[in-house]
py3Dmol code that shows the C-alpha trace and the ligand (Angstrom):
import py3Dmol

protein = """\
ATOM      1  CA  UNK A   1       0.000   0.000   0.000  1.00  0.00           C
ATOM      2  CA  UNK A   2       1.339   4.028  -0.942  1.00  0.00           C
ATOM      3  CA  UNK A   3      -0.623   7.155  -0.564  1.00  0.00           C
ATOM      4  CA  UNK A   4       0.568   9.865  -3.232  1.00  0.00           C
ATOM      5  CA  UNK A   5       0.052  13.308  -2.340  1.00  0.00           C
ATOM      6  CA  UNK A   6       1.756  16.161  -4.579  1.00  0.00           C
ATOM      7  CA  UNK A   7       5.064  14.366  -5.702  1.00  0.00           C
ATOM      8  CA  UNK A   8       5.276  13.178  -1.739  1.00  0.00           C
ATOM      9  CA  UNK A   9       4.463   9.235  -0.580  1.00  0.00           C
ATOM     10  CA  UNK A  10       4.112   7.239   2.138  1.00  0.00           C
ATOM     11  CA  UNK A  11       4.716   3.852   2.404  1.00  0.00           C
ATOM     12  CA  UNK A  12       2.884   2.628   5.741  1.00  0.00           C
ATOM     13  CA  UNK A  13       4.267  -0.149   7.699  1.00  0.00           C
ATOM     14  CA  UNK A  14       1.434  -1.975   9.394  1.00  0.00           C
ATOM     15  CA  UNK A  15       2.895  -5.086  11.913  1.00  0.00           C
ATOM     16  CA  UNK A  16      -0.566  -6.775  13.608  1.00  0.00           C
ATOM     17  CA  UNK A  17      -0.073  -7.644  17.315  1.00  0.00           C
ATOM     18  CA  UNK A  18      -2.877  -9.487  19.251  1.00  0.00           C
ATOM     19  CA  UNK A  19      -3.105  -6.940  22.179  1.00  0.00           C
ATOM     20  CA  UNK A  20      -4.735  -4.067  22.707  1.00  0.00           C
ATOM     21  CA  UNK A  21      -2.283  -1.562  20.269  1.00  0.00           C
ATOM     22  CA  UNK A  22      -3.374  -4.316  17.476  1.00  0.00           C
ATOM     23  CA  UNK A  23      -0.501  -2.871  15.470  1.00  0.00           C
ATOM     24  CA  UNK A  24       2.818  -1.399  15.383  1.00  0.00           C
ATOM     25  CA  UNK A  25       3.054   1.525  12.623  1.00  0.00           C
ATOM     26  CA  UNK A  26       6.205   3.196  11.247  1.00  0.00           C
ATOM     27  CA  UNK A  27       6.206   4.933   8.085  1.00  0.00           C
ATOM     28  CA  UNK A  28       8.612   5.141   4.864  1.00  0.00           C
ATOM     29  CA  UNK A  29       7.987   8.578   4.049  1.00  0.00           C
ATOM     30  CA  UNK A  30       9.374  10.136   0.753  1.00  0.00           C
ATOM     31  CA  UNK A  31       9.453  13.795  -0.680  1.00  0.00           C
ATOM     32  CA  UNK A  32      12.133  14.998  -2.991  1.00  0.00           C
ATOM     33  CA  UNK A  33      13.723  11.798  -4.092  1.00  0.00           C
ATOM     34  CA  UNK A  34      15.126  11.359  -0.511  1.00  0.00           C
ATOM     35  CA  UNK A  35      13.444   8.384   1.633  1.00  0.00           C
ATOM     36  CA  UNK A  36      12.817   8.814   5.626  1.00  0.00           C
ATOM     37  CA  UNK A  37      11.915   6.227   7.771  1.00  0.00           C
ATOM     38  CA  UNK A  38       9.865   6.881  10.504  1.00  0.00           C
ATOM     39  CA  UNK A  39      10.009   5.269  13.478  1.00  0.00           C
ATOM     40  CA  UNK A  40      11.689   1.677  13.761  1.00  0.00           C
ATOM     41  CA  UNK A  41       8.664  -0.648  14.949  1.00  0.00           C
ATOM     42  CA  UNK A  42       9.662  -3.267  17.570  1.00  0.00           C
ATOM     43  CA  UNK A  43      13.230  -4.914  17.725  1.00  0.00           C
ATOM     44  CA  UNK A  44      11.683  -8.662  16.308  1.00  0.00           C
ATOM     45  CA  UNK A  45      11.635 -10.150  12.732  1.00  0.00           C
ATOM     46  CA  UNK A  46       7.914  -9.865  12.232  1.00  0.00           C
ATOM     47  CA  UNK A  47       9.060  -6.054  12.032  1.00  0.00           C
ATOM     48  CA  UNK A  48      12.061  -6.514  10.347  1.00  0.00           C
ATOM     49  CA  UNK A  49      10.797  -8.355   7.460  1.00  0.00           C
ATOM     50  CA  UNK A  50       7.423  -5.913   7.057  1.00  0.00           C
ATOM     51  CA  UNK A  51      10.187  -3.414   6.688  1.00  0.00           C
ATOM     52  CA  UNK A  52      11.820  -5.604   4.127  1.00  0.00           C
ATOM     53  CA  UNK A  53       8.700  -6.658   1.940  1.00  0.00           C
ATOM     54  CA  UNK A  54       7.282  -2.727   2.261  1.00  0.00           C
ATOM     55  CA  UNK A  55      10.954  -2.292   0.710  1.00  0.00           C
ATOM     56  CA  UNK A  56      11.115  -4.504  -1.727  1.00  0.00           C
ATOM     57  CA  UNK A  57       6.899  -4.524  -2.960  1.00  0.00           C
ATOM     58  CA  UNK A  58       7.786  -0.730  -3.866  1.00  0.00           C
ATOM     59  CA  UNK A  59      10.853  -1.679  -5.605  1.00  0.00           C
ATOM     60  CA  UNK A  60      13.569  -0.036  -2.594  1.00  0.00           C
ATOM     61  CA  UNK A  61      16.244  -1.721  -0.834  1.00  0.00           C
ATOM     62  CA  UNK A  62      17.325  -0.971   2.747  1.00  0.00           C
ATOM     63  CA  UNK A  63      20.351   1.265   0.973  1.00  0.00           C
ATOM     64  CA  UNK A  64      17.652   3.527  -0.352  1.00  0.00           C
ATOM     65  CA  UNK A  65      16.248   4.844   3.405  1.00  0.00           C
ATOM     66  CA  UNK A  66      18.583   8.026   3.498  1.00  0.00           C
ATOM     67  CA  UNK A  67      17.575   8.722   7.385  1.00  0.00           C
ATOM     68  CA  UNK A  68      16.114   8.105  10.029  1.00  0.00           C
ATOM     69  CA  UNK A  69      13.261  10.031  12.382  1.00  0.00           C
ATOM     70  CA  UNK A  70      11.904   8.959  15.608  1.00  0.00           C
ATOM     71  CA  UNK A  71       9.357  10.036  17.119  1.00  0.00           C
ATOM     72  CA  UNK A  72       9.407   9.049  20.789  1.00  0.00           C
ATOM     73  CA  UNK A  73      11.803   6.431  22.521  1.00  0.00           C
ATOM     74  CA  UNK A  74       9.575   3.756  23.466  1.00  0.00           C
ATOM     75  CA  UNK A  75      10.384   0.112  22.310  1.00  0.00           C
ATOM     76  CA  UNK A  76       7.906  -0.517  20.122  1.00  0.00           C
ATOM     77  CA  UNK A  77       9.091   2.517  18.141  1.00  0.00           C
ATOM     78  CA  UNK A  78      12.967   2.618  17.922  1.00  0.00           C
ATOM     79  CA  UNK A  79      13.420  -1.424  17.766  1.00  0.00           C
ATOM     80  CA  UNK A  80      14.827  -1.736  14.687  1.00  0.00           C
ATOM     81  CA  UNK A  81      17.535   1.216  14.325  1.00  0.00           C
ATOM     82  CA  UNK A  82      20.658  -0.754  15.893  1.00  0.00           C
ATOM     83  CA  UNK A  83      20.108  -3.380  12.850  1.00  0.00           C
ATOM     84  CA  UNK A  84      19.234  -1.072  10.364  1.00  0.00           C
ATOM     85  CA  UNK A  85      22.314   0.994  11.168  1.00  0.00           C
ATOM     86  CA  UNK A  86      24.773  -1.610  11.542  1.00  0.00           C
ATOM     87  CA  UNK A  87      23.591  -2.605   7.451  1.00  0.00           C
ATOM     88  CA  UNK A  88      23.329   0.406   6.194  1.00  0.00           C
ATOM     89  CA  UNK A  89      24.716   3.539   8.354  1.00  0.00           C
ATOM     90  CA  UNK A  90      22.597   6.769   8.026  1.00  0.00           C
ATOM     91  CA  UNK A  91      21.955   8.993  10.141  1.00  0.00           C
ATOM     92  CA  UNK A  92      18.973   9.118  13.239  1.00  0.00           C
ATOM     93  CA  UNK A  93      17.249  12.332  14.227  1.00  0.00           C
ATOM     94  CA  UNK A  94      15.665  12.778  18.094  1.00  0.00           C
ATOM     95  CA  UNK A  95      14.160  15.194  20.172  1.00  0.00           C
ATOM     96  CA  UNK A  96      17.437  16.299  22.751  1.00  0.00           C
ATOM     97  CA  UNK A  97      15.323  14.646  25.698  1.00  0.00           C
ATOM     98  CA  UNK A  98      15.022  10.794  23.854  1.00  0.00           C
ATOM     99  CA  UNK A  99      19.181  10.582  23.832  1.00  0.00           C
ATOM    100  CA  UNK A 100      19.717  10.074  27.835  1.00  0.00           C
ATOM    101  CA  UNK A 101      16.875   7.538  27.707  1.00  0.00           C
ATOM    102  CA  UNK A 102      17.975   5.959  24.530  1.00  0.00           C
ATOM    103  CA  UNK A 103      21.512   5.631  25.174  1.00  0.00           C
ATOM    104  CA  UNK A 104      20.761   4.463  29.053  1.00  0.00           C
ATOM    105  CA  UNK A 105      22.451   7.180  30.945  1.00  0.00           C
ATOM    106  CA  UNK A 106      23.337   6.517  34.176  1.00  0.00           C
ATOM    107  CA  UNK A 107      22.792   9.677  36.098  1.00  0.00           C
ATOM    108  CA  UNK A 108      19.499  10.631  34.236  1.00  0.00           C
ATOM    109  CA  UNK A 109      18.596   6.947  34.656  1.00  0.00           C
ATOM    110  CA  UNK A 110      19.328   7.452  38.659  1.00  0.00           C
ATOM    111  CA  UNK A 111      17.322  10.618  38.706  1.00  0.00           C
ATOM    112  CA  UNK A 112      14.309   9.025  36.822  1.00  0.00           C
ATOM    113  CA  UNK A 113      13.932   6.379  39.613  1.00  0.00           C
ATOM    114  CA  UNK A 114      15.173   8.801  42.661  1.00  0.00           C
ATOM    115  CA  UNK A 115      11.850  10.735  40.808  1.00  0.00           C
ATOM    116  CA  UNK A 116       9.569   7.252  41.020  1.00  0.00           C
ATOM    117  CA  UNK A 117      11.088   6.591  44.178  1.00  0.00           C
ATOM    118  CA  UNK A 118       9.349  10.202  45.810  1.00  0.00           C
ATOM    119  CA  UNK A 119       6.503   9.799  43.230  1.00  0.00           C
ATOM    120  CA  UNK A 120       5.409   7.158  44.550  1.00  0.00           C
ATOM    121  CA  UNK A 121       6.187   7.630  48.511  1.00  0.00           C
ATOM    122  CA  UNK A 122       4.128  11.011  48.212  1.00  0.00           C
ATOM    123  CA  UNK A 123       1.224   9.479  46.448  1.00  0.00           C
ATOM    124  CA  UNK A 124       1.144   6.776  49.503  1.00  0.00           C
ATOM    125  CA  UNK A 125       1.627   3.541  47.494  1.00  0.00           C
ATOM    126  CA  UNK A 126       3.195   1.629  50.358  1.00  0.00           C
ATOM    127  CA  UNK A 127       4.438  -1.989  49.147  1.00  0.00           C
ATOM    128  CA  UNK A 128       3.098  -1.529  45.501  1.00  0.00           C
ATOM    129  CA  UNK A 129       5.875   1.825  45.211  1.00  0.00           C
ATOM    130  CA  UNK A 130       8.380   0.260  46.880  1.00  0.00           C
ATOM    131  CA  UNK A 131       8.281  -2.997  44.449  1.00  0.00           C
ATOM    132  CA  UNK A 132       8.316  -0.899  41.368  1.00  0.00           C
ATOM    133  CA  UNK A 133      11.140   1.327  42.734  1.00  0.00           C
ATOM    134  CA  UNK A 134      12.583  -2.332  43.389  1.00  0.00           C
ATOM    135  CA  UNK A 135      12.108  -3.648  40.200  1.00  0.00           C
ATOM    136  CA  UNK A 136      13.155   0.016  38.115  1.00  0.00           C
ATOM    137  CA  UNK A 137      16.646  -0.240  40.360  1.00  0.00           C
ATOM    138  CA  UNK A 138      17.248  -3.796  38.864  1.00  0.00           C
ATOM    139  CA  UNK A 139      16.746  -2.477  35.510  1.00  0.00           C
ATOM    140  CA  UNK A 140      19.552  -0.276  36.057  1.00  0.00           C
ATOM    141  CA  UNK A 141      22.138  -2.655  35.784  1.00  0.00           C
ATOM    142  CA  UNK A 142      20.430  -5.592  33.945  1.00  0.00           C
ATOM    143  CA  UNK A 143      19.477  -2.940  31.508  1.00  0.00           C
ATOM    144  CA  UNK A 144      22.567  -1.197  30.403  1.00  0.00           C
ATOM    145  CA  UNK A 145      23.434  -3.374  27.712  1.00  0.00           C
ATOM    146  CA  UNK A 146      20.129  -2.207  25.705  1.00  0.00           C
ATOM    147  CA  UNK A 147      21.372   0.922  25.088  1.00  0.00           C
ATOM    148  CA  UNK A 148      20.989   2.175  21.754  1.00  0.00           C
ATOM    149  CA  UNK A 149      24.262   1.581  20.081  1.00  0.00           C
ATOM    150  CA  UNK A 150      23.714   3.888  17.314  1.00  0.00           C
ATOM    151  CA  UNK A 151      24.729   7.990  17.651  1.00  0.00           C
ATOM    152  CA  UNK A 152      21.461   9.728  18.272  1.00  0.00           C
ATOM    153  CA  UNK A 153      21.622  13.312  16.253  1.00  0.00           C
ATOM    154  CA  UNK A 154      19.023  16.199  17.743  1.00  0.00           C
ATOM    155  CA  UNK A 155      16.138  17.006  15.309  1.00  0.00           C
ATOM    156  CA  UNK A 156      17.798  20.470  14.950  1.00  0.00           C
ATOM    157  CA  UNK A 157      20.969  19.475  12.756  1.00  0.00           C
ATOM    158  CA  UNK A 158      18.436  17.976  10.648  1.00  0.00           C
ATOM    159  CA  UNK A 159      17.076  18.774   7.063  1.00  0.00           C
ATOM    160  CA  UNK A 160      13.751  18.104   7.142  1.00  0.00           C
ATOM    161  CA  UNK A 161      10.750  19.358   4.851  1.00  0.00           C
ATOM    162  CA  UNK A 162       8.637  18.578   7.770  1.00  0.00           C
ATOM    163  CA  UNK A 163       7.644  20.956  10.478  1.00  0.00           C
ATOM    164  CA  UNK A 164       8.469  19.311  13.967  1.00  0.00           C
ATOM    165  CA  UNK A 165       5.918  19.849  16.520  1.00  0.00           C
ATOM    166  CA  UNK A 166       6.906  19.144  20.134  1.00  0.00           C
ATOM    167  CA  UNK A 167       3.835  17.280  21.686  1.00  0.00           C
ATOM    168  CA  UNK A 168       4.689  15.726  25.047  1.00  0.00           C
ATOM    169  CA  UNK A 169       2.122  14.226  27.647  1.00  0.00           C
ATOM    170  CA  UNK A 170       2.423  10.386  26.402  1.00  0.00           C
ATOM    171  CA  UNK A 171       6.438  10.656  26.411  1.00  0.00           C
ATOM    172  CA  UNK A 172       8.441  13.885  27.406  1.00  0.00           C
ATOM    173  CA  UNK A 173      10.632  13.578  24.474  1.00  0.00           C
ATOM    174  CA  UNK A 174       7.497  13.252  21.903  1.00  0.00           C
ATOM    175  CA  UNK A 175       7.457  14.839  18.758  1.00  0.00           C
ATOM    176  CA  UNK A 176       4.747  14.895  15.622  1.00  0.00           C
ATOM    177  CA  UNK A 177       5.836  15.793  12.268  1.00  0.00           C
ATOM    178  CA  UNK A 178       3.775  17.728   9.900  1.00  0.00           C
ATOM    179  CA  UNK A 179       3.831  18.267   5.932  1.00  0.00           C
ATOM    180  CA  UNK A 180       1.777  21.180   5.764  1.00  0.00           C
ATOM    181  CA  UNK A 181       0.925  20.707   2.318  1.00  0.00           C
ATOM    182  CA  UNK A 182      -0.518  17.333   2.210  1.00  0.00           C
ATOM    183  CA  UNK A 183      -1.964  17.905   5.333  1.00  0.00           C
ATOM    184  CA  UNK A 184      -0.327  14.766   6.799  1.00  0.00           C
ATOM    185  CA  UNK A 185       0.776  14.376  10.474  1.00  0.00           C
ATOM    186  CA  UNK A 186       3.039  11.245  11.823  1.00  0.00           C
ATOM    187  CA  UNK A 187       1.620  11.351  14.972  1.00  0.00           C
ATOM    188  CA  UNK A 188       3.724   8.933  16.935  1.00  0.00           C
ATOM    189  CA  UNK A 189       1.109   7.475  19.939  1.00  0.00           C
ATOM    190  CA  UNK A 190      -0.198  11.234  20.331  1.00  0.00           C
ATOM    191  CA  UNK A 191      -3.834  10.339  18.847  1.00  0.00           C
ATOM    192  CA  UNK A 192      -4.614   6.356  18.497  1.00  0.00           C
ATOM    193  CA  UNK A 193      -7.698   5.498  17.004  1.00  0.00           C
ATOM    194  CA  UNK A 194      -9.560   2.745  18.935  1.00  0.00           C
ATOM    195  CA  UNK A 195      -8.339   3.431  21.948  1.00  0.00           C
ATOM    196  CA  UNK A 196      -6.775   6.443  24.519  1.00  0.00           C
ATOM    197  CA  UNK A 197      -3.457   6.829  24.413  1.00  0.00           C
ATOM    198  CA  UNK A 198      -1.677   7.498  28.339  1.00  0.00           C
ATOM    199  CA  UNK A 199       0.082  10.143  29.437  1.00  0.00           C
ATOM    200  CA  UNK A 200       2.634   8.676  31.601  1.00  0.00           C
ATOM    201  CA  UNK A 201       4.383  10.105  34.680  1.00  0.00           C
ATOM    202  CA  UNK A 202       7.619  10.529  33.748  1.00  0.00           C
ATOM    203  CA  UNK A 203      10.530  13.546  34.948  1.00  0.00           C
ATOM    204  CA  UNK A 204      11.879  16.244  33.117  1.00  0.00           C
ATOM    205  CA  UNK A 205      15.586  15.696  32.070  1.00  0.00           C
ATOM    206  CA  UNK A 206      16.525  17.385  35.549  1.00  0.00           C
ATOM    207  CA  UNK A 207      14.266  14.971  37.195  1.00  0.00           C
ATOM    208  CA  UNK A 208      11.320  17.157  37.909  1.00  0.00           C
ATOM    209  CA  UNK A 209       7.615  16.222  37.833  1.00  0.00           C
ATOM    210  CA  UNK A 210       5.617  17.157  34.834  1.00  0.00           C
ATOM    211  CA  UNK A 211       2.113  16.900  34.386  1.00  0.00           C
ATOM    212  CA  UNK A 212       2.193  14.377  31.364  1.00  0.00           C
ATOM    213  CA  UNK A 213      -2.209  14.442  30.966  1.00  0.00           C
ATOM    214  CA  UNK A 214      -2.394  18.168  30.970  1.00  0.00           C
ATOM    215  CA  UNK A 215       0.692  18.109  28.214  1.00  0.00           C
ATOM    216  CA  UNK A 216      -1.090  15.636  26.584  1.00  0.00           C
ATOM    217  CA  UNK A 217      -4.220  17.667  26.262  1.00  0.00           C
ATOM    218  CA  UNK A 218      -2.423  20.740  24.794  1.00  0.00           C
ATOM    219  CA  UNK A 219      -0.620  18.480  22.529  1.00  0.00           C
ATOM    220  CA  UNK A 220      -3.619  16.947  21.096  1.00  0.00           C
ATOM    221  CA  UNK A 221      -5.203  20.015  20.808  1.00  0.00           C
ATOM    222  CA  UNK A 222      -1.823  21.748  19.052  1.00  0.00           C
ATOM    223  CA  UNK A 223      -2.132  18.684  16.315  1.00  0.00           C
ATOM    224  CA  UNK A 224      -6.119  19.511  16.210  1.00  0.00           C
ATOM    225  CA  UNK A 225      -5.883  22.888  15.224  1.00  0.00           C
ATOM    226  CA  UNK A 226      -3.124  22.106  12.504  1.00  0.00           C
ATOM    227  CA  UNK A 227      -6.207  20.595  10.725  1.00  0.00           C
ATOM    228  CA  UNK A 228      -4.456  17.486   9.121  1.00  0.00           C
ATOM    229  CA  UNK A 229      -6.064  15.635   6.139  1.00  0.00           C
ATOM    230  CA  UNK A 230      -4.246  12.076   7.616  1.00  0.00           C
ATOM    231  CA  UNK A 231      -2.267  11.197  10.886  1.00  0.00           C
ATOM    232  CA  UNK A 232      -0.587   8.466  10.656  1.00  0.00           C
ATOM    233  CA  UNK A 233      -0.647   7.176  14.189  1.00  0.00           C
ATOM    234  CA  UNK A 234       2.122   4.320  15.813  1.00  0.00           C
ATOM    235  CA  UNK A 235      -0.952   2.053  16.691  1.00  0.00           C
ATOM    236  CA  UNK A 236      -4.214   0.994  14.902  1.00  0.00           C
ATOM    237  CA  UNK A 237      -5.637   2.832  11.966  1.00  0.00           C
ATOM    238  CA  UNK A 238      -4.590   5.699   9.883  1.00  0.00           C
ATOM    239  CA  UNK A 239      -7.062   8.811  11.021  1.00  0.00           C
ATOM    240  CA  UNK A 240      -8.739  10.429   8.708  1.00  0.00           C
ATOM    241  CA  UNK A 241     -10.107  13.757  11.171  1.00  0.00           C
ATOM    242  CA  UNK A 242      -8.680  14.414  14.305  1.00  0.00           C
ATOM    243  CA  UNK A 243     -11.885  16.796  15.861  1.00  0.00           C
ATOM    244  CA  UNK A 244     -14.218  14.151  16.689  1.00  0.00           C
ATOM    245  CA  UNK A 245     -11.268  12.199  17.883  1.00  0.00           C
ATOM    246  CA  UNK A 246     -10.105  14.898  20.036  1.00  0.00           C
ATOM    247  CA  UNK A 247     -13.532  15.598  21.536  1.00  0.00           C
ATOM    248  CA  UNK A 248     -13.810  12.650  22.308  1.00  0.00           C
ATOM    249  CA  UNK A 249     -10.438  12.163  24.311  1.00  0.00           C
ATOM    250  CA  UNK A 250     -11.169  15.397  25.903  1.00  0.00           C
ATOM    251  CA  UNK A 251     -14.940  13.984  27.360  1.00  0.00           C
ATOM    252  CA  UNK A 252     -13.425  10.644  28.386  1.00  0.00           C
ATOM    253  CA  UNK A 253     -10.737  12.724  30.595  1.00  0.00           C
ATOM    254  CA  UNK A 254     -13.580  14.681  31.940  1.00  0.00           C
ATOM    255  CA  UNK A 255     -15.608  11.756  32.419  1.00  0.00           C
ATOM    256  CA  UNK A 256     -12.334  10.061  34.662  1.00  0.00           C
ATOM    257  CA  UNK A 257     -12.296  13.514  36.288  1.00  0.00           C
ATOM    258  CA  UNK A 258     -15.580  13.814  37.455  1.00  0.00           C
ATOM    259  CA  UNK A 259     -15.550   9.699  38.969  1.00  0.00           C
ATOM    260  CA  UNK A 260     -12.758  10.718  41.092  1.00  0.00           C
ATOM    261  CA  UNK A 261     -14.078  13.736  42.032  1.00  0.00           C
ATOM    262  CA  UNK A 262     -16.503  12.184  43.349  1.00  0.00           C
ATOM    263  CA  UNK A 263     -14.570   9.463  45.278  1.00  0.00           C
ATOM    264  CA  UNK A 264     -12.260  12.257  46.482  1.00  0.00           C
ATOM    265  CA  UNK A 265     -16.225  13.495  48.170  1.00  0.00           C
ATOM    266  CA  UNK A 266     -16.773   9.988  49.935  1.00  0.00           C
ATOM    267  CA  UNK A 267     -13.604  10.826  51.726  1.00  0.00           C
ATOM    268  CA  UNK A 268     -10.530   8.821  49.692  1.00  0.00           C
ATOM    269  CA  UNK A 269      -7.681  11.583  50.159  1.00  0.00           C
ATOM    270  CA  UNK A 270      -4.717  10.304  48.628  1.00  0.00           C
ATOM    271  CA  UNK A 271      -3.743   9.316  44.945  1.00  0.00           C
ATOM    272  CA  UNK A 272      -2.507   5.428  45.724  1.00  0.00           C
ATOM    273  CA  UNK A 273      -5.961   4.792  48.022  1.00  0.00           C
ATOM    274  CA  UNK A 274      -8.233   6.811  44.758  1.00  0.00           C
ATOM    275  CA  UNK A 275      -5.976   4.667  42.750  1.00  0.00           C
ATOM    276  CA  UNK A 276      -7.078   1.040  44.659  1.00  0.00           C
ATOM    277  CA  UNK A 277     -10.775   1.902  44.673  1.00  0.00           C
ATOM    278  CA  UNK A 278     -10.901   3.305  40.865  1.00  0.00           C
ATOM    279  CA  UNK A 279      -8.944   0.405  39.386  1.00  0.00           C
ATOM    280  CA  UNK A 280      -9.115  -2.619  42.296  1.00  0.00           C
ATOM    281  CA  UNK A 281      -6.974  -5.036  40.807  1.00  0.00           C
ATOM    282  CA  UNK A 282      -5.184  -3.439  38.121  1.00  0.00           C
ATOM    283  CA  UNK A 283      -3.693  -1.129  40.963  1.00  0.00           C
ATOM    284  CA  UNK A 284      -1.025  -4.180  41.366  1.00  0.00           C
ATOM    285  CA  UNK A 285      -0.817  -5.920  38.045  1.00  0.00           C
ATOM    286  CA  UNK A 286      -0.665  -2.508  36.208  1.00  0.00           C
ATOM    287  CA  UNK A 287       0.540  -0.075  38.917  1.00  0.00           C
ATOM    288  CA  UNK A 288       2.560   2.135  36.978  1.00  0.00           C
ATOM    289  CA  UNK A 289       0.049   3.171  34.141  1.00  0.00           C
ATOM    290  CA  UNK A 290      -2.474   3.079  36.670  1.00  0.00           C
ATOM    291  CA  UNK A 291      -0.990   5.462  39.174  1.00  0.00           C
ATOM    292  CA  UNK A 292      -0.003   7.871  36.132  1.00  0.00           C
ATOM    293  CA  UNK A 293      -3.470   7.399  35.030  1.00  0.00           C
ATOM    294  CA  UNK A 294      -4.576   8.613  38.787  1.00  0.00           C
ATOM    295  CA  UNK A 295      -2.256  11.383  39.224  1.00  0.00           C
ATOM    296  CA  UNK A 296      -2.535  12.530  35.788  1.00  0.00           C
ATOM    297  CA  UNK A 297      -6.935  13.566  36.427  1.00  0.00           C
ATOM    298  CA  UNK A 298      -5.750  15.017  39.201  1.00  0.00           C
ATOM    299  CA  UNK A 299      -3.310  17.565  38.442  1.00  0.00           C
ATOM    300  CA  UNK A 300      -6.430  17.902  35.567  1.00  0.00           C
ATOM    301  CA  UNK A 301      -8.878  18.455  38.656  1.00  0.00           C
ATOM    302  CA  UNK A 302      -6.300  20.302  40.357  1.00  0.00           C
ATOM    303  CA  UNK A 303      -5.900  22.781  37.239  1.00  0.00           C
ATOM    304  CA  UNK A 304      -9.717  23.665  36.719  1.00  0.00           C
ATOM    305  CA  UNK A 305      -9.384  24.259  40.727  1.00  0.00           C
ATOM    306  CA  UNK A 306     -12.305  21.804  41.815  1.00  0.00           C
ATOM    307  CA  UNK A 307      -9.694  20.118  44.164  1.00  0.00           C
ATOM    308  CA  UNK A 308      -6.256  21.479  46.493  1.00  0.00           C
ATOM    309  CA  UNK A 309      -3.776  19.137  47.648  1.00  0.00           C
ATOM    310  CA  UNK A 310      -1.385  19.664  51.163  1.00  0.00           C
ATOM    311  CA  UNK A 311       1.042  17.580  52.106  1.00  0.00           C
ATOM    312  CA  UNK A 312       1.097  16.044  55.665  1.00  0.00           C
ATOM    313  CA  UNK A 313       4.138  13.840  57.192  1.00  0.00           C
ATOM    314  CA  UNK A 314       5.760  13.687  53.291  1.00  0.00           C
ATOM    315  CA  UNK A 315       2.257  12.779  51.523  1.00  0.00           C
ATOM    316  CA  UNK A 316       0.065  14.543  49.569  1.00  0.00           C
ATOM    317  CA  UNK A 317      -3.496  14.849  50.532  1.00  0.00           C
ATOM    318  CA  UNK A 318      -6.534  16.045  48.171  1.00  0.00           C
ATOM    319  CA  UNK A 319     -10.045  17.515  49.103  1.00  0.00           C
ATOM    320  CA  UNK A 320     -12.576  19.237  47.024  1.00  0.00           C
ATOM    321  CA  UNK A 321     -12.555  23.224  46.996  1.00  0.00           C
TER     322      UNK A 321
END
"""
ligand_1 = """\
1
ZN
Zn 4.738 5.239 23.019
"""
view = py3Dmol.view(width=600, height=400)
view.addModel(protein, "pdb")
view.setStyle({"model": 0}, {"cartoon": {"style": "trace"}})
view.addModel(ligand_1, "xyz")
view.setStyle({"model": 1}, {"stick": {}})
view.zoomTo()
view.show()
């Protein structure tokens, strides 16, 4: 499959999965004779040889891609660029923020878990927080040798005929990139069809918290005014308008909002015991999406002012203004 717009093309990359994403996207994107792939799928041959029969159905080769762009640094995203690189060297393109995170280093990797570590303690998740603080301090070591290999090159030594639009929330380091004149948008996981995508608690590249859901909301409302005529989105289906979509995000946030809002009224005070009662089991088997998911609607709460938090002995407390 191609989509030909005004002497530009992409080449979608479409790699089913049978969970809830249903597939990983990345994109083969070409204007002016030179070909850009974006985004690397997962690091796995079912990706590796969609790249490789997207390649070779439209009559490329893997010396053909001239760059690379990513988009965010999660897995399922930058998989393939060690391999691809180590064939056929060519440059990769990042937001500044994805290189500590990509290449593993160790003081920002410290800070992010120092950051999970009070997260966590001031959201009072007890055993759950200290197991993932745990588990993230193993990673440290038995995860060093994933590093990205390849240099990472920020987006702004780049020649790109796409405009790059910062859109944090789901990662810190996200970026969209937009062709203005075809109207298309590579969204990365900033609008997924079928399903919501999270905006995760993650620091800042001094370790500071952010406040991923309200970043997410600007975001998504930054790639909604752009007006695109296609985003081509890291999961699912391509989207064809991004208003309804967007709406409906916006309602289902509210919608969270209002529940917890509610349980915040029956007297739960602090994120990790809002967090238990909201999601019951998935508190343990999914605790960090869930408590991002938690703390996320209510910094939203927090910002339209229908709740104040104060801390007592090192944890925050929340009650309705
Ligand atoms: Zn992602």
């Amino acid at each position: 499959m191609k989509i030909e717009k005004r002497n530009h093309t992409v080449y979608p990359i479409i790699v089913p999965v049978n969970y809830n994403l249903k597939s990983i996207n990345f994109y083969l994107y070409q204007s002016d004779n030179t070909l850009t792939l974006i985004d690397a799928g997962l690091n796995n041959e079912e990706c590796w040889n969609a790249l490789a029969e997207t390649l070779k159905a439209n009559e490329f080769s893997l010396q053909d891609i001239a760059q690379i762009y990513l988009t965010h640094h999660h897995v399922d995203h930058v998989g393939l660029v060690d391999r691809i690189v180590s064939e056929h060297p060519i440059p990769v393109y990042a937001h500044p923020f994805s290189i500590p995170r990509l290449k593993r280093e160790r003081d920002f990797m410290e800070r992010r878990v120092k950051f999970f570590e009070t997260l966590y303690k001031e959201a009072d998740c007890g055993e759950a927080g200290q197991t993932q603080v745990r588990y993230l301090k193993n990673a440290l070591q038995k995860n060093e040798k994933k590093a990205m290999q390849t240099d990472i090159i920020p987006f702004d030594q780049a020649q790109l005929d796409l405009e790059i639009m910062e859109v944090p929330g789901h990662a810190p380091d996200q970026v969209s990139f937009f062709h203005e004149e075809t109207g298309w948008l590579f969204g990365g996981d900033l609008l997924i069809q079928h399903i919501s995508s999270n905006a995760l608690a993650e620091p800042d590249f001094e370790g500071r918290r952010q406040y991923p859901l309200l970043q997410h909301m600007d975001s998504m409302k930054a790639a909604d005014s752009l007006q695109p005529t296609t985003v081509y989105s890291g999961h699912g289906e391509v989207i064809q308008s991004t208003s309804n979509l967007v709406q409906k995000r916006f309602q289902e946030i509210e919608d969270k909002a209002d529940k917890l809002a509610n349980l915040i009224a029956e007297g739960l005070t602090t994120a990790a015991t809002l967090a238990k009662s909201y999601y019951e089991k998935r508190y343990d088997s999914q605790f960090p999406l869930v408590m991002s998911e938690i703390l996320g609607h209510l910094d939203y709460l927090e910002a339209k002012e229908r709740i104040e938090k104060e801390q007592k002995s090192g944890v925050w407390h929340y009650h309705l203004t």
